[in-house]
N, C-alpha and C positions, 0 to 999 in steps of 0.2 A: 482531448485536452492537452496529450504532451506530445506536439506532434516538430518543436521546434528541435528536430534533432542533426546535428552536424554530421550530414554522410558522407559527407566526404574524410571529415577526420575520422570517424567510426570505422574509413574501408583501409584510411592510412593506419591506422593502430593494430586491426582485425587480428593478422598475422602474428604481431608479437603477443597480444590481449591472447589470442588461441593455445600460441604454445605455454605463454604462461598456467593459464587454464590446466593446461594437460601435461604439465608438470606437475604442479600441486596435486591432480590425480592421483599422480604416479605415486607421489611419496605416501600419498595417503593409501594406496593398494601393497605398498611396499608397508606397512606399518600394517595393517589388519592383517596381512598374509603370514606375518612373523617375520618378514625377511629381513625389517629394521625395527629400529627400537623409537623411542623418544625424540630422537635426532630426525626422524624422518617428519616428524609432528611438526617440528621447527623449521623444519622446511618446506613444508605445505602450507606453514599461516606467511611463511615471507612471501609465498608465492602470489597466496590472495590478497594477503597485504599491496605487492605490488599491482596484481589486476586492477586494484580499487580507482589507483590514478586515470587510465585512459575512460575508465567509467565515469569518473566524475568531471574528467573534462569536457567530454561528448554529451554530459548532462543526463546521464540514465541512471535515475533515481532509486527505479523498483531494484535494478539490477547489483546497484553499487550498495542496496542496502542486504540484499540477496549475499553478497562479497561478505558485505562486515558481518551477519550473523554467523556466516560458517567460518569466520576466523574467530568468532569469539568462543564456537563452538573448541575448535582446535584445541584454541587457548587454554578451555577447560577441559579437556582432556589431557593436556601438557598436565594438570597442575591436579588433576586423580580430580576433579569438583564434578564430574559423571557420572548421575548415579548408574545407569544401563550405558556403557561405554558405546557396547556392541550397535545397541540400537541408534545410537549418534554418528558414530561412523555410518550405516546404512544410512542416515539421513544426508551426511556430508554427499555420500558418493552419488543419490541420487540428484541431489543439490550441483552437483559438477556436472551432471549432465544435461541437467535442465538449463544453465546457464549457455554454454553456447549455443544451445539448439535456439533459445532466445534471441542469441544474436544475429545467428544467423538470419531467421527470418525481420530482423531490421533490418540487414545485411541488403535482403531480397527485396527490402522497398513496403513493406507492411508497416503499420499502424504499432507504434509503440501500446501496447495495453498493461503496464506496468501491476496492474490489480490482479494477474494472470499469476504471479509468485508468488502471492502475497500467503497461500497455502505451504510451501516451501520455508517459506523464511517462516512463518510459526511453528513450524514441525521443529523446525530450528531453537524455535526459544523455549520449546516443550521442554527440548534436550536441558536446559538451563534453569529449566522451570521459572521461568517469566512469562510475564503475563502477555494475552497475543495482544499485535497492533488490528488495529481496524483500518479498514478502509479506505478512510483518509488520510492518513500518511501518507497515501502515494497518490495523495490527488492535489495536481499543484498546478490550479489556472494562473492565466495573467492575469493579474489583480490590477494594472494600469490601464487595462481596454478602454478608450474612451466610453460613456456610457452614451446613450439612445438621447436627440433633442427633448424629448419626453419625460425624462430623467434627471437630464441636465443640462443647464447651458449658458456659459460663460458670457453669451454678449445677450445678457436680459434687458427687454424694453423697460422691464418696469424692477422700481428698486427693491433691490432682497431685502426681507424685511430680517429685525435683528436675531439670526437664530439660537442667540445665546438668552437670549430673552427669551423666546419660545421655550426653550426649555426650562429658564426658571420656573415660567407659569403653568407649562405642563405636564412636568414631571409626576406629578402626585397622580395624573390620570392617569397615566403611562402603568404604576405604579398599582391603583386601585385597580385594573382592567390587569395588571398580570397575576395578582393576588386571587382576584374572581377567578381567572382561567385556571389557575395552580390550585385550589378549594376545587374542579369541576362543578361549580354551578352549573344549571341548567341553563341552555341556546348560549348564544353566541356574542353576548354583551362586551364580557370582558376582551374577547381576540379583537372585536369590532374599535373598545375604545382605545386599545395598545395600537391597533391599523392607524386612525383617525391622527394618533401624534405623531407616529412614525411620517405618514404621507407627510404634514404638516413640517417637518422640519425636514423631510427632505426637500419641499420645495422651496424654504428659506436658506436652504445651504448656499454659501458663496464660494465654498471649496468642491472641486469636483468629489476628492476619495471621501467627503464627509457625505456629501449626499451618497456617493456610494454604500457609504452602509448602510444608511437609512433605506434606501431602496431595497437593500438584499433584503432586510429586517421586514422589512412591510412584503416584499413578496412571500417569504416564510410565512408570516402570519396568514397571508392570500390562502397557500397552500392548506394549512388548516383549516381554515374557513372552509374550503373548497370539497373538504376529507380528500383531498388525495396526497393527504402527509398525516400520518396517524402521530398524535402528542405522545412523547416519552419524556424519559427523565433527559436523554440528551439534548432534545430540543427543550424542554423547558430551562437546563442550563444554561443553552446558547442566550436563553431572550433574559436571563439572571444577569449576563453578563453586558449584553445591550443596554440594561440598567443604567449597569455601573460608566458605560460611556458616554450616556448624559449626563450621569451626574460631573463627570470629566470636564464636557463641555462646560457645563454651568461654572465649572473653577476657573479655567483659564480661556477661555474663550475659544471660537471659532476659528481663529490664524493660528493659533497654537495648537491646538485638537486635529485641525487638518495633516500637521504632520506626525499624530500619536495615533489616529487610527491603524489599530493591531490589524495586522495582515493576519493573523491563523484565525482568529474573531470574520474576517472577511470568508477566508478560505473554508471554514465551518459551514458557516451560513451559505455558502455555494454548494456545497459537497450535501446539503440535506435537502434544500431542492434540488439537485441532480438527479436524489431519490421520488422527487413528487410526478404523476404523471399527471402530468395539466400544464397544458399551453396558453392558457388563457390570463388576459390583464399580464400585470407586473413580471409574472413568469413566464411568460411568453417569450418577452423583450430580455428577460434573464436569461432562456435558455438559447436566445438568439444569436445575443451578443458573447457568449462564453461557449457555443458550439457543441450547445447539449441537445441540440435538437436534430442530429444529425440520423438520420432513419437505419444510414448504414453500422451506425456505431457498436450494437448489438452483435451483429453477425461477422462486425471485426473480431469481437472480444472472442466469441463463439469459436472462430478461426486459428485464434491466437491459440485457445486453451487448447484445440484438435490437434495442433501442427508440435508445440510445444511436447504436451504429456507423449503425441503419440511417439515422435521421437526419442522422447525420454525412457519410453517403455520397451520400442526397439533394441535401444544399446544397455538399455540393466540387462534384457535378457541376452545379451551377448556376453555381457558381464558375467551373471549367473551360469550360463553356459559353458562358459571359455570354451570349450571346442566338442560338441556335440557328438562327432562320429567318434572324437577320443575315449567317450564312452564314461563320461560324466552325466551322472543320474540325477545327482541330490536335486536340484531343482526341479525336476518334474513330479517329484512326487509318487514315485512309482517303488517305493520301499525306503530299505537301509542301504546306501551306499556310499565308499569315501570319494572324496574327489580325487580324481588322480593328482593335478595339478598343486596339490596342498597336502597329499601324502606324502610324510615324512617330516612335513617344515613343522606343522603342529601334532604332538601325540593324543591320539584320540579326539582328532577332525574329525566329526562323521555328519551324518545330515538320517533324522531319522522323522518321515514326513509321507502321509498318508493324505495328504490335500496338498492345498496352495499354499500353507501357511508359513513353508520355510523360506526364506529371504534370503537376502546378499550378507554374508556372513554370520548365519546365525540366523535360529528358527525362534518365534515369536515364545516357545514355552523356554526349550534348554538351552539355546546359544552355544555360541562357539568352545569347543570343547569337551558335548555334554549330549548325550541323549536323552528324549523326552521320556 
């Protein structure tokens, strides 16, 4: 879906987007190490701060949101708002490594899969304790595709009939059929009489994006119908709010409505059949025209996440290591030992770990400075 990505400005930025990158590291390895204090914090959010621009000119959405969480993490750290410091810095540093290995494979000509960080940046707002994003955040089709002759079509033989009038008169159905489904009454009356007015006024639309919603809305429904979209309370929001945009219509009409149809209303209702597996009627032509039906899309994602984490996990443990034959323990697990490389800057550094569970700066029970 985000595949409109500028490579060539992405491979013009790369170079400076990298070292900026790996500066902000620095300062931030320079700050957990003890070498700097505060000042160093301030220089690690200027850094991502700066990152953010060539992200958002190139249009890399997951990436650039990936940026502002671990600056606001910083921020809070600047300002003591952390409750586990230690464990926000681990999150940052893994965060900094995750991001350019992401780039790189755009770099290499791979499929943006922006949903691949979407773990990253939550671990992110843990640190903040905010509440995580879902999924669609980072799912941002075109929402001007022309739609299928089927759906819609400007040069009609026969005249559009008035669809603001259609929905004067059908509303109340629309209305009784979503109340039935919201109650679960038994079979499938009510989803069948909310289909019946949707179809209906998408085929009187005279504006393309008006029938466009009416379409998504009626293929939604399709899906349920179908059971390959199980009812929740998020889908039953979306069609609460569908509601309310007839009743829209009904205020001001069709020439006006056409240019108030909510794009995130659109982008919803795409994003929950994305979830439906049914190709069939209205969803077929949905996942046709919006490029959800692409076989290989899976095994992209699948790719991304392999290349991504495995990279990511390569260089923490270089991290964690700093130089193996120098005869740094604490990571592996194999008793009590100090790090060489950090003897002296902290008193009573130690790493005291009988499994996996000690981490990049700090072990999951006593943290930095503290044996368990």
């Amino acid at each position: 879906m985000n595949e409109a990505i500028d490579f060539s400005a992405l491979n013009w930025v790369r170079q400076e987007l990298g070292e900026t990158l790996k500066q902000g590291r620095q300062f931030l390895e320079e700050y957990a190490e003890g070498a700097g204090d505060v000042a160093s914090l301030h220089q690690c959010m200027a850094c991502l701060h700066e990152a953010r621009g060539p992200l958002r000119m190139v249009e890399l959405l997951g990436a650039d949101l990936l940026a502002m969480e671990m600056e606001e993490v910083v921020n809070d750290l600047i300002h003591d708002r952390i409750a586990v410091p230690e464990q926000a810095q681990e999150a940052l540093m893994l965060a900094f490594l995750q991001l350019p290995d992401y780039l790189s494979r755009l770099r290499s000509g791979q499929p943006d899969v922006p949903d691949i960080l979407l773990p990253s940046i939550n671990e992110l707002r843990a640190m903040r304790e905010s509440e995580p994003l879902g999924e669609s955040v980072l799912f941002h089709p075109d929402l001007m595709l022309p739609l299928p002759h089927v759906a819609f079509s400007a040069d009609r033989s026969i005249p559009v009939a008035d669809v603001q009038a259609i929905a004067k008169a059908r509303r109340h159905h629309f209305q009784a059929g979503l109340l039935e489904w919201y109650r679960g009454a038994a079979g499938d009356a009510g989803l069948q009489q909310m289909h019946a007015v949707l179809a209906e006024l998408q085929q009187a639309s005279a504006y393309e994006q008006t029938a466009r919603l009416w379409w998504l809305a009626a293929g939604l429904v399709e899906a349920l119908l179908n059971r390959t979209l199980e009812s929740t309370t998020y889908t039953r929001q979306l069609f609460g709010q569908v509601d309310r945009q007839i009743k829209q219509l009904i205020d001001v009409g069709e020439t006006a409505f056409s240019d108030l149809v909510p794009e995130v209303l659109l982008r919803d209702l795409l994003f929950s059949l994305s979830r439906a597996d049914d190709a069939s009627g209205r969803i077929g032509e949905i996942r046709h025209v919006y490029g959800m039906d692409d076989p290989h899309g899976e095994a992209a994602r699948d790719a991304a996440l392999g290349s991504v984490t495995g990279g990511e996990a390569a260089r923490a443990g270089e991290l964690r290591g700093h130089d193996r034959s120098g005869g740094c323990q604490w990571h592996t697990g194999r008793g009590c030992a100090a790090c060489p490389r950090h003897a002296g800057q902290r008193p009573g550094w130690r790493r005291v770990a009988t499994d996996d569970s000690c981490r990049w700066h700090g072990c999951r029970t006593g943290g930095p400075g503290r044996t368990a």
